[in-house]
C-alpha positions in Angstrom: 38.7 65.1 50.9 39.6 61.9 52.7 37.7 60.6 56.1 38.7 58.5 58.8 37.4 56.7 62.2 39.5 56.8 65.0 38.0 53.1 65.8 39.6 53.4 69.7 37.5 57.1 69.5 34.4 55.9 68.5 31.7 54.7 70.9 28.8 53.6 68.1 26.7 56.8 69.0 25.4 56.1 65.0 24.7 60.2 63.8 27.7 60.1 61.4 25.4 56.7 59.7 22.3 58.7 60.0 23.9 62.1 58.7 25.4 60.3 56.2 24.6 57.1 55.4 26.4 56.4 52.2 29.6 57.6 53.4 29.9 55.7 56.8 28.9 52.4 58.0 28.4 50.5 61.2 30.1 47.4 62.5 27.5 44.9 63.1 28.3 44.0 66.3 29.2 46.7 68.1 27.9 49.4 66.0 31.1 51.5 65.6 31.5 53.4 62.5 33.8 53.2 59.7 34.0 55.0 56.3 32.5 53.4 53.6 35.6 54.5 51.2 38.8 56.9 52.8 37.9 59.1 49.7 35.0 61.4 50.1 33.1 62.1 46.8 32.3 65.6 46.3 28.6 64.9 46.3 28.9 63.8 50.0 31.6 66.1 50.8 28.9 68.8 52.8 27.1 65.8 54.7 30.7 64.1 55.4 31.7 67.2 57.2 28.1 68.2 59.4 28.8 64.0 60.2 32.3 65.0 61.9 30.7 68.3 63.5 28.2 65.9 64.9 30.2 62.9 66.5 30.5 63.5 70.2 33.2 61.7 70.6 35.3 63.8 67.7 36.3 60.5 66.5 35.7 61.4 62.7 39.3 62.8 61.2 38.8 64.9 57.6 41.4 65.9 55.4 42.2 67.5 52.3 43.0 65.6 49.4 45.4 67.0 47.2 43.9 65.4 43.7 40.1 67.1 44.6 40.8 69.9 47.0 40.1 72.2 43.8 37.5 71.1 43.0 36.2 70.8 47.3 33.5 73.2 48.7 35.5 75.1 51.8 33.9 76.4 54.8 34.1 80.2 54.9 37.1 80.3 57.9 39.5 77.4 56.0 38.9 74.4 58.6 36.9 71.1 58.0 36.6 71.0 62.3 36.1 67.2 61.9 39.7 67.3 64.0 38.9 68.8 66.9 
């Protein structure tokens, strides 16, 4: 899975960084998020994903990556919902 930050999305709100703190981190000055690699490891794959359910602003983008999709947990209905 790969995750992204839609930087003109994102209003620092922080719960991705609290929900997953090892996968996103937080500009210093104005506390917007960013991911802490594009490349989701599959230990943080479940967090990664409630993180993008969470963000008010919908600014966190998810998408499958080809090389680990295999080996990816998958919600029950298909969808990652971090797009909507």
């Amino acid at each position: 899975m790969r995750a992204s930050v839609d930087s003109n999305r994102c209003q620092g709100h922080t719960l991705c960084a609290m929900i997953a703190p090892a996968a996103f981190e937080l500009d210093d000055l104005d506390g917007r998020a960013a991911p802490v690699s594009e490349v989701v490891s599959i230990e943080q794959q479940r967090l990664v994903r409630e993180a993008a359910r969470s963000c008010p602003e919908r600014a966190i983008h998810l998408a499958d990556d080809p090389d680990t999709a295999a080996d990816a947990p998958h919600t029950p209905d298909g969808g990652d919902h971090g797009g909507r």
